[in-house]
C-alpha positions in Angstrom: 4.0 -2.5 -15.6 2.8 0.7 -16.9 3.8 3.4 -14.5 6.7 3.6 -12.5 5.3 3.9 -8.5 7.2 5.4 -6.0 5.4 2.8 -3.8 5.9 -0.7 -3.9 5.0 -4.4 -2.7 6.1 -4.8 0.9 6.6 -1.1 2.1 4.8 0.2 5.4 2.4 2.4 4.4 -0.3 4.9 6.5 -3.4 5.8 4.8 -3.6 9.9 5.1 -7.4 10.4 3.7 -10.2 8.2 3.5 -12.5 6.0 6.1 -9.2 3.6 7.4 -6.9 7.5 8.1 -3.9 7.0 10.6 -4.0 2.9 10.6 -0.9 1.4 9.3 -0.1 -1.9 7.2 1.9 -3.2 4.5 1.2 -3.5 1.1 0.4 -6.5 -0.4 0.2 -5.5 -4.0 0.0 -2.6 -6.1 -2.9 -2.7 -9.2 -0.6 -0.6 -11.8 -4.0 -0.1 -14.4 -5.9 1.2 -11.5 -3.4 3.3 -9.9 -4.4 1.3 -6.2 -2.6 -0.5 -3.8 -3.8 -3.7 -1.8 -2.6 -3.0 2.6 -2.9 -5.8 4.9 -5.9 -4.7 7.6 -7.0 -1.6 5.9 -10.5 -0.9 4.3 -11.9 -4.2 5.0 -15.2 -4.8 2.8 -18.1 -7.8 3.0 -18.5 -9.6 0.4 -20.9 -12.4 -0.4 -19.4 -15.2 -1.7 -20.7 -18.0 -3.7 -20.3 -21.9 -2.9 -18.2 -22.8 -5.5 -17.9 -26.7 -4.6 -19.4 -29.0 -1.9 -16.8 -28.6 0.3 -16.2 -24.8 -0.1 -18.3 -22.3 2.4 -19.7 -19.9 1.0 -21.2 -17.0 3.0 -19.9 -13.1 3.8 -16.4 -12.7 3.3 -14.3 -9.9 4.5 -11.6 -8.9 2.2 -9.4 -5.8 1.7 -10.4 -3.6 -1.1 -7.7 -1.5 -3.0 -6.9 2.2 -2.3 -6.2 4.8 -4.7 -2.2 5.2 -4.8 -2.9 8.6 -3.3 -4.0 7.7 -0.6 -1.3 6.2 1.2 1.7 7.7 2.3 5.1 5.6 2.7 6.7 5.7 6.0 10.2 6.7 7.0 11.9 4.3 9.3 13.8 7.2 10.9 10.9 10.2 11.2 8.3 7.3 11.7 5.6 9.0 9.8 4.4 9.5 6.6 6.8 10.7 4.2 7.0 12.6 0.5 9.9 10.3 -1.5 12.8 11.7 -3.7 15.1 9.9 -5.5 19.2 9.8 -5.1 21.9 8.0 -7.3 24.2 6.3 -5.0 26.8 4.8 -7.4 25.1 3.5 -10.1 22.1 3.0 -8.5 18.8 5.2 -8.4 17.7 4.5 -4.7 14.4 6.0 -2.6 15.2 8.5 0.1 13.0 10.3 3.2 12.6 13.9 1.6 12.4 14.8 5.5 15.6 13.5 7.2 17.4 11.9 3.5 17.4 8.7 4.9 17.4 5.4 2.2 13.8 3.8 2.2 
């Protein structure tokens, strides 16, 4: 892990710029080197696919191509939209908050 994303695997996510703006998914993982995320049902590509074996079908594929990191914004269970994240220490540990409402993502 390179960089430390305020993002991660399994969050609820809405993409705020691009093709795929206002749907909603999860993510399903996060491409550190590349600064992208992976979200189930958003920005669906084709993608021709080679038979690999004789029982494999090959054929056009659709598979969900990465986002840039940017382009998706977490979102608060409480406002229910797309949030900006800060950052609280609660004890002894460092835990995501709503920057709207302060609410523990």
């Amino acid at each position: 892990m390179d960089k430390k994303f305020k993002i991660r695997k399994n969050d609820t996510v809405e993409v705020i710029a691009g093709k795929d703006k206002g749907k909603r998914g999860t993510v399903v993982s996060v491409l550190y080197k590349k600064d992208a995320v992976i979200v189930s049902g958003v920005n669906i590509v084709k993608k021709a696919m080679k038979k690999r074996s004789q029982q494999d079908q090959g054929g056009i594929a659709e598979i969900e191509a990465p986002l840039n990191i940017s382009n998706v914004g977490i979102v608060c269970k409480k406002c229910g939209r797309p949030v900006k994240i800060g950052y609280k220490i609660d004890g002894d540990k460092k835990v995501r908050v709503c920057r709207k409402c302060g609410d523990i993502l």
